[in-house]
C-alpha positions as CSV (number, residue, x, y, z in Angstrom):
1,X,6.4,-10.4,13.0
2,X,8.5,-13.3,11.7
3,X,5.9,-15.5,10.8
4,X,3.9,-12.6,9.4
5,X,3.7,-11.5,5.8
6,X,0.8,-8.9,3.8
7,X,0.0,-9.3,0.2
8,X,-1.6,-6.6,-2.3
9,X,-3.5,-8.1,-5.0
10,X,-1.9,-7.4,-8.4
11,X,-4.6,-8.6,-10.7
12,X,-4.9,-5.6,-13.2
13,X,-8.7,-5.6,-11.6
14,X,-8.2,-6.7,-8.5
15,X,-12.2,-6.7,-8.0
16,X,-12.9,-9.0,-11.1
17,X,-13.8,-12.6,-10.0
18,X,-12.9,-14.0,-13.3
19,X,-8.9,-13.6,-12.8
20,X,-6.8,-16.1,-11.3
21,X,-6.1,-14.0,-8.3
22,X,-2.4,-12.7,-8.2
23,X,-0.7,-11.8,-4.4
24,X,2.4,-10.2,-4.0
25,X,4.1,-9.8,-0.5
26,X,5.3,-6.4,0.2
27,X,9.1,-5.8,0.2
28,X,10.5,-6.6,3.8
29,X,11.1,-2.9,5.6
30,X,6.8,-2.5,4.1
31,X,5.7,-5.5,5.5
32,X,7.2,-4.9,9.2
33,X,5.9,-1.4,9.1
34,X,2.6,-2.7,8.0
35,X,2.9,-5.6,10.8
36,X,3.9,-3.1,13.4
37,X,0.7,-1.1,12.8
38,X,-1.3,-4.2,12.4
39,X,-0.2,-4.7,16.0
40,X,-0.5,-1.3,17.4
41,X,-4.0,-1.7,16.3
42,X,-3.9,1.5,14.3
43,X,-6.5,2.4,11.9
44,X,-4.5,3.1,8.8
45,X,-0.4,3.7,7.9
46,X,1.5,5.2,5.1
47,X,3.6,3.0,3.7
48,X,4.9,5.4,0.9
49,X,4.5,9.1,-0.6
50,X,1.8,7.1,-2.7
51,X,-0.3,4.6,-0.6
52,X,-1.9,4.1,2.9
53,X,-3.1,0.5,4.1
54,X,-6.7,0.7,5.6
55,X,-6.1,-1.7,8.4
56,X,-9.8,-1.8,9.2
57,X,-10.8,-2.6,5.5
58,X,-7.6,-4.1,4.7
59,X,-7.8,-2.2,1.6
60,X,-4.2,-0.4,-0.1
61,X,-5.7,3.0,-0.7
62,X,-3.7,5.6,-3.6
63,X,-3.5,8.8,-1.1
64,X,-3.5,11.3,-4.6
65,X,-6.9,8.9,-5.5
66,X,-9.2,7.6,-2.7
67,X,-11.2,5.7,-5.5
68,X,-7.9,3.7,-6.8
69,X,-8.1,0.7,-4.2
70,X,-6.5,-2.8,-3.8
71,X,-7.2,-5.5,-1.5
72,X,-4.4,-6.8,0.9
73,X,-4.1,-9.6,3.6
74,X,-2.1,-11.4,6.1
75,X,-1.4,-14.0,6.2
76,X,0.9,-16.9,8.2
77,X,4.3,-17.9,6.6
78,X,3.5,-21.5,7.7
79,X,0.2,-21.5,5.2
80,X,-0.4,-19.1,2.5
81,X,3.0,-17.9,2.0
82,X,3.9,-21.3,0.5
83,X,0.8,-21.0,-1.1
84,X,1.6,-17.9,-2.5
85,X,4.6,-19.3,-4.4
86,X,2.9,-22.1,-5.9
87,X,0.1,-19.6,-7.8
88,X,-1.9,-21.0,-10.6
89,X,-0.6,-18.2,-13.6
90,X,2.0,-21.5,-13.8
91,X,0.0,-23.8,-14.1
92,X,0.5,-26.1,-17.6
93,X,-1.8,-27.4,-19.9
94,X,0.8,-31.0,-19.5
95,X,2.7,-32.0,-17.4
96,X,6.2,-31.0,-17.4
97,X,8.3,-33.8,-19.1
98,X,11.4,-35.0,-16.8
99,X,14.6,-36.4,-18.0
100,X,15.6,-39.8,-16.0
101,X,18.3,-37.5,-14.4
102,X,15.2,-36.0,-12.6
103,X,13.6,-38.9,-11.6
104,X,16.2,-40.8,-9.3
105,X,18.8,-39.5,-6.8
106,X,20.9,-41.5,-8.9
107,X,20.8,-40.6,-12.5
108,X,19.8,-44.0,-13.0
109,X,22.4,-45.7,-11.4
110,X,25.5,-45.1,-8.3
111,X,27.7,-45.6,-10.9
112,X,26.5,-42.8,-13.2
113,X,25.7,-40.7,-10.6
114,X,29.5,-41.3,-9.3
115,X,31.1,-40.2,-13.2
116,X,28.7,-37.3,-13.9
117,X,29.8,-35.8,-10.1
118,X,33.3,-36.4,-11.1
119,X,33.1,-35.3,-14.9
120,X,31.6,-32.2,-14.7
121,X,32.6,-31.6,-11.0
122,X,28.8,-31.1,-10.3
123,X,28.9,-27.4,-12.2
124,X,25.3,-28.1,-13.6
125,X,24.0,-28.4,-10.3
126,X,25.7,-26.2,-8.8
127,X,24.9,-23.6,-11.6
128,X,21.3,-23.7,-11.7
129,X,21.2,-23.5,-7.6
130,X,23.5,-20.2,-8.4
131,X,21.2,-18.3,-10.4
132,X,17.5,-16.9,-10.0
133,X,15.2,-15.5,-12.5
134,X,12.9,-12.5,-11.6
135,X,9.6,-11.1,-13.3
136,X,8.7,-7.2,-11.9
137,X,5.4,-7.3,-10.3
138,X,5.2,-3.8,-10.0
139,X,1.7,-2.5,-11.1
140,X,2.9,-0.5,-13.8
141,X,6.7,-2.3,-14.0
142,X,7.9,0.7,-16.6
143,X,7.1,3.6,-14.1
144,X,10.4,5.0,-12.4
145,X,8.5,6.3,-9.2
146,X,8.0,3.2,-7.8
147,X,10.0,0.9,-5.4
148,X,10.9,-1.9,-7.5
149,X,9.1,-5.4,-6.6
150,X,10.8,-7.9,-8.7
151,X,9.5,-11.9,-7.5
152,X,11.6,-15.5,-8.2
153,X,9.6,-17.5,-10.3
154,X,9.4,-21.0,-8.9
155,X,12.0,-23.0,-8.9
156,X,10.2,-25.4,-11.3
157,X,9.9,-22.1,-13.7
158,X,13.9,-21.0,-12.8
159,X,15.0,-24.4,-14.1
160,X,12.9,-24.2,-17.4
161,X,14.2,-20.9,-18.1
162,X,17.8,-20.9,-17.3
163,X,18.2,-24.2,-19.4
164,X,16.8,-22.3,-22.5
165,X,19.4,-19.4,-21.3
166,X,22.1,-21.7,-21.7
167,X,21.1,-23.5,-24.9
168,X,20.8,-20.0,-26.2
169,X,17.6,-20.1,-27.2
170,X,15.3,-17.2,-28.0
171,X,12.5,-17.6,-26.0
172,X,10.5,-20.3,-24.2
173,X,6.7,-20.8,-23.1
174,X,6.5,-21.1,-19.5
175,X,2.8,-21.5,-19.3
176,X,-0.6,-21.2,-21.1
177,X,-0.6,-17.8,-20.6
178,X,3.0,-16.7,-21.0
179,X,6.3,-16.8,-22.8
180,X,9.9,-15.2,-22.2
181,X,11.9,-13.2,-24.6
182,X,14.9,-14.2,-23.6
183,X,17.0,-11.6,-26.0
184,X,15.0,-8.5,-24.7
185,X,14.5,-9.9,-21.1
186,X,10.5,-9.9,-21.1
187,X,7.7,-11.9,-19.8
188,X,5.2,-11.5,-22.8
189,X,1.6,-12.0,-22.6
190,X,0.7,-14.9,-25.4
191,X,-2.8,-13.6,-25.8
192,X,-1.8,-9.3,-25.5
193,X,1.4,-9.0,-26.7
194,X,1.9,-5.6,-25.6
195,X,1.1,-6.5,-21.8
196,X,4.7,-7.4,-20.7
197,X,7.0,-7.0,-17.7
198,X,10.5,-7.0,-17.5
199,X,12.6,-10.5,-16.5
200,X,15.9,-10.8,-14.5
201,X,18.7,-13.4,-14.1
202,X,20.7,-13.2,-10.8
């Protein structure tokens, strides 16, 4: 079960082939129960008062609305997983600029390295391996009756956004496709500004 992990597709129509396709890994307790099922060779298994997994189909099934249906899949942690956290809604239009602090283990040189460890005591560092930013990938992420699926953007993204935070910016454009509103806490569609998700820092 360890090296086991099911996805739902999240793309707001999961059956459109013109969306980047979007897979979120159930929470931990859903994904064993799933797993354990998957196992047990059982046809189907509630997972909540709200959904069923079609083990056969592989299909996440609304129980109140047999014609509201979602893919899901499994797949190994050794393989898709990782792929998982490198999806394409990240992708940029250029490439990320690096500072020459980025570039070298060194900063540039030992002896810089040597002063900025001693200097600052190594709080940047140790400060953006501290904290984590979230988006909610619930399907709807306003509704209160479900279990709350919030996902760490990647680390490249966590950088990028908790060096705005602390330069006290306002917002900052993450990708081609979205932005962050760092006053109200929101991932903001560029293109639909009224599709948005809540952010989080941890």
């Amino acid at each position: 079960m360890k090296g086991v992990t099911w996805f739902w597709k999240a793309n707001t129509n999961p059956w459109s082939s013109n969306e980047i396709e979007q897979w979120i890994p159930f929470p931990n307790i859903i994904n064993r129960q799933i797993e354990q099922a998957y196992q047990g060779r059982q046809l189907e298994v509630v997972i909540s008062e709200k959904y069923k997994i079609d083990l056969n189909r592989l299909l996440q099934i609304d129980i109140l609305d047999f014609d509201r249906q979602r893919p899901v899949r499994r797949c190994s942690k050794t393989g898709d997983t990782l792929a998982y956290y490198r999806r394409e809604r990240f992708n940029f239009a250029q490439p990320i600029q690096r500072s020459i602090a980025d570039d070298t283990l060194n900063y540039g040189c030992s002896f810089v390295t040597d002063w900025f460890i001693l200097f600052t005591k190594d709080y940047l560092n140790r400060k953006m391996k501290e904290v984590t930013w979230f988006w909610k990938a619930n399907t709807n992420p306003w509704s209160s009756n479900e279990i709350e699926q919030w996902i760490p953007f990647p680390d490249i993204i966590n950088r990028q956004i908790e060096q705005a935070y602390e330069d006290r910016q306002l917002e900052i454009v993450i990708s081609e496709k979205y932005k962050i509103d760092l006053n109200r806490l929101l991932q903001i569609d560029i293109l639909d500004f009224d599709r948005q998700r809540p952010v989080r820092r941890c």
